[in-house]
GUBA-821941 format. One record per residue (C-alpha): residue number from 1; x, y, z. Coordinates in steps of 0.001 Angstrom, whole numbers, plus 524288, in hexadecimal, padded with zeros to 5 digits. Layout:
<rs>
NUM, X, Y, Z
...
</rs>
This chain:
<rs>
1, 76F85, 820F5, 8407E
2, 77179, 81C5A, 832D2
3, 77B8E, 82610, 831EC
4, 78245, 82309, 83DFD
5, 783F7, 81560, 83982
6, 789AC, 8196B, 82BF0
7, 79299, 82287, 83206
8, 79793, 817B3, 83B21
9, 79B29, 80DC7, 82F36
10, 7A0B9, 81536, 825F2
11, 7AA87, 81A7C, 83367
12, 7A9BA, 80BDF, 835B7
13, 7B0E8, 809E1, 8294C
14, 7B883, 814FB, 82705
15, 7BFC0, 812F5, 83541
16, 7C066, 8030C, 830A3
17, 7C6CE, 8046F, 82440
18, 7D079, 80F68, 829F6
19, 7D51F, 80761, 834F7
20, 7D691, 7FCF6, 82AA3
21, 7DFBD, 80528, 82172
22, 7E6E1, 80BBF, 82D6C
23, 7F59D, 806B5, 828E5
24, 7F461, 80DFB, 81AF6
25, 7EDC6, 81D14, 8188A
26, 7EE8D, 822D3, 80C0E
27, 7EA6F, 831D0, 80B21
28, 7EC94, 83C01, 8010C
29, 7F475, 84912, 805C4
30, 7EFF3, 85746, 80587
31, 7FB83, 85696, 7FA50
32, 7F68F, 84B3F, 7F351
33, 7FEBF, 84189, 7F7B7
34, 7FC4C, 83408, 7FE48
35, 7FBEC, 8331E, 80CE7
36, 7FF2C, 8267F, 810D1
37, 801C1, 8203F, 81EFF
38, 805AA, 81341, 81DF6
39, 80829, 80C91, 82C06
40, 81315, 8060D, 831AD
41, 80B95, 7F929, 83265
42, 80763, 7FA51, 82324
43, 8107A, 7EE37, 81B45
44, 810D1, 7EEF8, 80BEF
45, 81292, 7E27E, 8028B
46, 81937, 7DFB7, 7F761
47, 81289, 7E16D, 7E93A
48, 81881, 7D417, 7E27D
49, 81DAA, 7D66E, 7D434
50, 821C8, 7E4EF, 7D803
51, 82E8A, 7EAFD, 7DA35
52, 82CF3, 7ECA8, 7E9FE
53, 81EE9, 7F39D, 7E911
54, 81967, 7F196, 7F6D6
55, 80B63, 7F686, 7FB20
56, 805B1, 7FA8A, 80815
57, 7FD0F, 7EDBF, 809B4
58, 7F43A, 7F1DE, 81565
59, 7F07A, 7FE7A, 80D1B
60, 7E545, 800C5, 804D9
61, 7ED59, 8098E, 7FD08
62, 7F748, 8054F, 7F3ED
63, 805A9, 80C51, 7FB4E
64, 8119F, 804FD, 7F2D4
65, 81FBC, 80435, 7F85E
66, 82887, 80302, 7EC9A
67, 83796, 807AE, 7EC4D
68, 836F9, 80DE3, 7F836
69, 82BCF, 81622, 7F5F1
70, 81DF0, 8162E, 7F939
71, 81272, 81611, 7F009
72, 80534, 81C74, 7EEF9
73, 7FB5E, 81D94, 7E31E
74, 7F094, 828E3, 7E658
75, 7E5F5, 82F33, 7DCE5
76, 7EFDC, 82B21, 7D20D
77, 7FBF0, 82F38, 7D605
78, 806BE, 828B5, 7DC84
79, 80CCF, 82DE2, 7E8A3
80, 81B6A, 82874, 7EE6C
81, 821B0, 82762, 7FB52
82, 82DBE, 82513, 803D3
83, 823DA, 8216E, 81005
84, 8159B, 81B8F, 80EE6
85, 8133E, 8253C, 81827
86, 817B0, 833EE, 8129F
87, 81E60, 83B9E, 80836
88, 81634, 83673, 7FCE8
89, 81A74, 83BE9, 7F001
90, 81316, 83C91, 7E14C
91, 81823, 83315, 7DA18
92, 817A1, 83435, 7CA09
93, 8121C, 829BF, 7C320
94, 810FA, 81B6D, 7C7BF
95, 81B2B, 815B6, 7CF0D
96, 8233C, 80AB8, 7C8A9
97, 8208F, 7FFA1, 7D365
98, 8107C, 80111, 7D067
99, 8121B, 7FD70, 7C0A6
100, 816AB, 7EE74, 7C9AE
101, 80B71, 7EE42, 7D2BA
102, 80092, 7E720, 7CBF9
103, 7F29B, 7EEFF, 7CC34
104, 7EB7F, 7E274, 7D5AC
105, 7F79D, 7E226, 7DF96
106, 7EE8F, 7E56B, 7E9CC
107, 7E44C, 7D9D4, 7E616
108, 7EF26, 7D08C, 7E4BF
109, 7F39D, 7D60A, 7F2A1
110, 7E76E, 7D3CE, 7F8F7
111, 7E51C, 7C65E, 7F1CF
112, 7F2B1, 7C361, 7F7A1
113, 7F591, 7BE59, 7E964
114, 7FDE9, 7C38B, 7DE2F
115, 7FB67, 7BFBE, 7D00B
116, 7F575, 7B3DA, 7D63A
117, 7FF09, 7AE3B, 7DE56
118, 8002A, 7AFEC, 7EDD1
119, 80517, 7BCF8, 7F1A4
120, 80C4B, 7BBB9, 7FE92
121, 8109D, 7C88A, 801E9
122, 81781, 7CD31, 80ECD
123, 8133E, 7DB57, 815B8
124, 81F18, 7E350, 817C6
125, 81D4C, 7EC48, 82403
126, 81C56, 7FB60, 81DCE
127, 826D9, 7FEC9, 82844
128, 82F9A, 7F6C7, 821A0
129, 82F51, 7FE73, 813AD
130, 82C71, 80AC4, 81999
131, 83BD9, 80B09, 81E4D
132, 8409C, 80535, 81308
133, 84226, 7F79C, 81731
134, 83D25, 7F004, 80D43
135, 8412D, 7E18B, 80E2E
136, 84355, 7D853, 802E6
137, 839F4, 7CDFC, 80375
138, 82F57, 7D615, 80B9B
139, 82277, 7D62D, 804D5
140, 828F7, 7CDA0, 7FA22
141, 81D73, 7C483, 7F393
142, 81E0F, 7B72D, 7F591
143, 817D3, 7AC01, 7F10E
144, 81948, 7AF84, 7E2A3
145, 8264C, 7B3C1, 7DA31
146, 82477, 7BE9F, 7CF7B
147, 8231A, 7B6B7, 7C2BC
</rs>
């Protein structure tokens, strides 16, 4: 009986948190590279004080759109795409955009603050970068210029 009721949380919370992270999976390949599936109702924001470095907000992973490409740290080693969703390559060394993206972005995110001042930021549908459509002023901060 004890059992049985273990058993039944831990599915309990396995199946919760799954359904909870359903828009984003991250797997590692027979080949060592990422697997990622990012959905088509996923949106990414704009890191402020970066040269166009977005980030798949609804993700607990950190996936980067910068210059046209997509982003992907794993076990130490970066990994680089034309599509969120395939044809992830090794990428050597760091990329430039990530020496711009401070190491607490995601705090700040969450706090909905950036080096203390409001941090209005707009979600830009995935559907829209995915085909190249990426709109001045979408996921632009507001509320704050760069000093």
């Amino acid at each position: 009986m004890k059992k049985s009721a273990i058993l039944f949380l831990f599915s309990f919370v396995v199946l919760s948190s799954t359904a909870a992270k359903a828009d984003i999976n991250v797997n590692i390949d027979i080949n060592g590279m990422p697997s990622v599936s990012v959905s088509a109702d996923a949106t990414v924001v704009l890191i402020p004080d970066t040269p166009d470095v977005y980030f798949v907000d609804n993700s607990q992973e950190d996936i980067f759109l910068w210059n046209g490409f997509w982003w992907k740290s794993m076990n130490g080693k970066w990994f680089k795409s034309e599509s969120a969703n395939s044809g992830w390559q090794v990428f050597v060394g760091t990329p430039q955009f990530f020496t711009t993206v401070k190491p607490d972005w995601r705090k700040e995110y969450k706090s909905g603050k950036w080096n203390g001042k409001p941090w209005r930021y707009e979600k830009v549908p995935y559907g829209h970068m995915k085909k190249g459509k990426k709109d001045k002023g979408h996921g632009k901060e507001k509320g704050h210029k760069k000093d």
